[in-house]
Chimera marker file (.cmm) of the C-alpha trace (Angstrom):
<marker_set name="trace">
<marker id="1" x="10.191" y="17.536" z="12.022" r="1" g="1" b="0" radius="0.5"/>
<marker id="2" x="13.624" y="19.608" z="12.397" r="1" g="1" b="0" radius="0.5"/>
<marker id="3" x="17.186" y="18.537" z="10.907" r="1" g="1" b="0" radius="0.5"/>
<marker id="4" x="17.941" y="16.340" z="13.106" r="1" g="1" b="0" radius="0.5"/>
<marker id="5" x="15.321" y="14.109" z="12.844" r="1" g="1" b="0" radius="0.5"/>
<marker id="6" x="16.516" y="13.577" z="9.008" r="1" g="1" b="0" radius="0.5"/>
<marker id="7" x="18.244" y="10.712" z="8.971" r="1" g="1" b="0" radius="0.5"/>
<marker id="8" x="21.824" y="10.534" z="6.639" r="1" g="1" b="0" radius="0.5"/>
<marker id="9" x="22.564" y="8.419" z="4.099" r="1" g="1" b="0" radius="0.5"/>
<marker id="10" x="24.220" y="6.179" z="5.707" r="1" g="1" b="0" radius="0.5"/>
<marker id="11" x="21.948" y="5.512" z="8.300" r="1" g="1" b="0" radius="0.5"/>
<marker id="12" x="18.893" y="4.728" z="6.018" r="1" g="1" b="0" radius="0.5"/>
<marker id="13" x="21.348" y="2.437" z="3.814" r="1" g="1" b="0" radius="0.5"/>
<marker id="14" x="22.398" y="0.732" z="7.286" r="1" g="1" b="0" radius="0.5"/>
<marker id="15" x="18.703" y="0.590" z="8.379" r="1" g="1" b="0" radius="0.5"/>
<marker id="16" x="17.436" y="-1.121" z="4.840" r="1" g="1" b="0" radius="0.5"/>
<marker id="17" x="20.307" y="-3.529" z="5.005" r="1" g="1" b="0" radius="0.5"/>
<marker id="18" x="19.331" y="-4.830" z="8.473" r="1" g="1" b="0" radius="0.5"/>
<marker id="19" x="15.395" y="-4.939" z="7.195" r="1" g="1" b="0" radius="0.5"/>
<marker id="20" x="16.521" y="-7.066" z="4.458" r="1" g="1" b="0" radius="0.5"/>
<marker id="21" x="18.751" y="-9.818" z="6.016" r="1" g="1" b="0" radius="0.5"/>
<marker id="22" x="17.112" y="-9.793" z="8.796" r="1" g="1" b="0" radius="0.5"/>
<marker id="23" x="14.299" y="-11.728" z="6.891" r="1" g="1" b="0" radius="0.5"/>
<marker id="24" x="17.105" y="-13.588" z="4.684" r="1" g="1" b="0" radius="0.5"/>
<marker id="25" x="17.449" y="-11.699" z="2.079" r="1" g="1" b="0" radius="0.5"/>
<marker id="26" x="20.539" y="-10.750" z="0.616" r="1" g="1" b="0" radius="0.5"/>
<marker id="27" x="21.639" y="-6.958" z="-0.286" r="1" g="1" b="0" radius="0.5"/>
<marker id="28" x="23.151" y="-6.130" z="-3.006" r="1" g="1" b="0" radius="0.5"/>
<marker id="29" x="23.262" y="-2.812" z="-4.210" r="1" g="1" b="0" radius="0.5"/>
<marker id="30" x="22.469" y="1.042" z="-3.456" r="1" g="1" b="0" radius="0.5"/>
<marker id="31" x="21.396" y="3.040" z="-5.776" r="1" g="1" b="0" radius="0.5"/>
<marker id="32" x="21.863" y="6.665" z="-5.637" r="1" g="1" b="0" radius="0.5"/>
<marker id="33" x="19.471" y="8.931" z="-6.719" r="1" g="1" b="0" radius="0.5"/>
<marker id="34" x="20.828" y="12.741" z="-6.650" r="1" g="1" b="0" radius="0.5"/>
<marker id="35" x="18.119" y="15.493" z="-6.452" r="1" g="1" b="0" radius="0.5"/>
<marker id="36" x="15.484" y="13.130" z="-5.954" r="1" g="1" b="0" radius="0.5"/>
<marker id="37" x="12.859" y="13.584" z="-3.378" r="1" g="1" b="0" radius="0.5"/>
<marker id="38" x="10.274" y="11.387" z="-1.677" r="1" g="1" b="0" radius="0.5"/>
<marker id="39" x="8.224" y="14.948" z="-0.932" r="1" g="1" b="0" radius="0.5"/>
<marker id="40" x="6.421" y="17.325" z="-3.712" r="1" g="1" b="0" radius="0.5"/>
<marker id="41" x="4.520" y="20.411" z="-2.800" r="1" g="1" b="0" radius="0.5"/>
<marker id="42" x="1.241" y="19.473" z="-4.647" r="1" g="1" b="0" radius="0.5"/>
<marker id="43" x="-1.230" y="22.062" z="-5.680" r="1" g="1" b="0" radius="0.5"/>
<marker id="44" x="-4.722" y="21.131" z="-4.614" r="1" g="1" b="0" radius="0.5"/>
<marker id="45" x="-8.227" y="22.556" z="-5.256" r="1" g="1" b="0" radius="0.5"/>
<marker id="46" x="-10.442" y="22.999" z="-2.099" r="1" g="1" b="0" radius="0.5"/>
<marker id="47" x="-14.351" y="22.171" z="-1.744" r="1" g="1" b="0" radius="0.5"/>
<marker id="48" x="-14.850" y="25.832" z="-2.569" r="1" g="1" b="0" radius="0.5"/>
<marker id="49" x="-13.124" y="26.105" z="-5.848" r="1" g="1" b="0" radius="0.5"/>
<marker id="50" x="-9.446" y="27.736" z="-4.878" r="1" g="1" b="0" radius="0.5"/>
<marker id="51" x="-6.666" y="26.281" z="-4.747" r="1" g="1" b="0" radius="0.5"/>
<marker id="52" x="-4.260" y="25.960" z="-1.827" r="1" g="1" b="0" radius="0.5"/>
<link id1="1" id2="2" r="1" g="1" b="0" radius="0.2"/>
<link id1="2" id2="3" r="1" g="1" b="0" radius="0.2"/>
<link id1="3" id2="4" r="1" g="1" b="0" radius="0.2"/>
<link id1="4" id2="5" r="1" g="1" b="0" radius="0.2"/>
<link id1="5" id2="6" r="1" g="1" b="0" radius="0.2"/>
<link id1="6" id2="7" r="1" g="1" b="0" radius="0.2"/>
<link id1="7" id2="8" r="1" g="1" b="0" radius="0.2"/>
<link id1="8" id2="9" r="1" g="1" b="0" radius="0.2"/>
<link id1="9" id2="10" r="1" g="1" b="0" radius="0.2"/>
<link id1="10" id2="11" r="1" g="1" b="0" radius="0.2"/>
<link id1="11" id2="12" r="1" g="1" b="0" radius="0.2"/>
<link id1="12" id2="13" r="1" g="1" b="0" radius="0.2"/>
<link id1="13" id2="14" r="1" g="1" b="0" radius="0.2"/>
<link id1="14" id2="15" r="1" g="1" b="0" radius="0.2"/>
<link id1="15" id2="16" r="1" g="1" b="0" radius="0.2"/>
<link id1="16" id2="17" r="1" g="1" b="0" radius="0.2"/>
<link id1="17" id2="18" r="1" g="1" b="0" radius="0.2"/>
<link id1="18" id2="19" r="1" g="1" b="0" radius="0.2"/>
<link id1="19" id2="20" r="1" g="1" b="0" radius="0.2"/>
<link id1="20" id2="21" r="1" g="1" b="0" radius="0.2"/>
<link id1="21" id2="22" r="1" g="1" b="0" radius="0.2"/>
<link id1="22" id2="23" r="1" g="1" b="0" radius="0.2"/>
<link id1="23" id2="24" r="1" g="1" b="0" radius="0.2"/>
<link id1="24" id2="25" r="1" g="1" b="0" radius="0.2"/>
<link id1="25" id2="26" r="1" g="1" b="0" radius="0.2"/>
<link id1="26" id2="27" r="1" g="1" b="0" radius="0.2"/>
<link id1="27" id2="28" r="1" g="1" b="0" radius="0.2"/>
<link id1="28" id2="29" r="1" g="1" b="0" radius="0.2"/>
<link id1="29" id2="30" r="1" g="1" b="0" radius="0.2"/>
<link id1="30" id2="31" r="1" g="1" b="0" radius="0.2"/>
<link id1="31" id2="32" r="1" g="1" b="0" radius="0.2"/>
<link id1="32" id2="33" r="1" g="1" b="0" radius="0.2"/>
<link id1="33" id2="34" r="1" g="1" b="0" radius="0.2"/>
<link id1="34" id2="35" r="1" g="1" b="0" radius="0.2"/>
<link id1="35" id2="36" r="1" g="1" b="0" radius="0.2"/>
<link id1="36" id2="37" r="1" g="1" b="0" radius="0.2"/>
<link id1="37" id2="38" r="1" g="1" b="0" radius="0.2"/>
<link id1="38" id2="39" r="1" g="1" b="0" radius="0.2"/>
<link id1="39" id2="40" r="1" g="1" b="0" radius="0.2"/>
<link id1="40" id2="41" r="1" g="1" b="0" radius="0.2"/>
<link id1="41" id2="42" r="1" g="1" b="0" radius="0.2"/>
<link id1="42" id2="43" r="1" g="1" b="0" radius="0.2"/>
<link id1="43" id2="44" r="1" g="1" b="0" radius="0.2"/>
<link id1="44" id2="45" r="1" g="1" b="0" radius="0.2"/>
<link id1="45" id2="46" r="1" g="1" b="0" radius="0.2"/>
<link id1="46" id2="47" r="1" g="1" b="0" radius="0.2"/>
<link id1="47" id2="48" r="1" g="1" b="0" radius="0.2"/>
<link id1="48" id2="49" r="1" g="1" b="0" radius="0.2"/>
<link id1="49" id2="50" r="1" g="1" b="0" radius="0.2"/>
<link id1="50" id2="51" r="1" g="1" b="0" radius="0.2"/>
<link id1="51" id2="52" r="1" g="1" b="0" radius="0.2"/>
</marker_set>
């Protein structure tokens, strides 16, 4: 996944906007969520003990 497959903010509000009315429901607000992330870097231990 590079850059441009990241899709802007404005997009992914238009996108969830058409999702919602286009099975009737209404829209009514975006919230904004600075520094937030969908993504963590988790640490996890391995069959062998380490962790990776």
């Amino acid at each position: 996944m590079t850059g441009r497959d990241i899709k802007s903010t404005e997009e992914q509000e238009r996108d969830g906007r058409g999702f919602v009315e286009s099975r009737g429901g209404r829209y009514v607000y975006t919230y904004m969520e600075p520094d937030t992330s969908a993504w963590q870097r988790r640490r996890v231990r391995l069959p062998d003990g380490s962790v990776g």
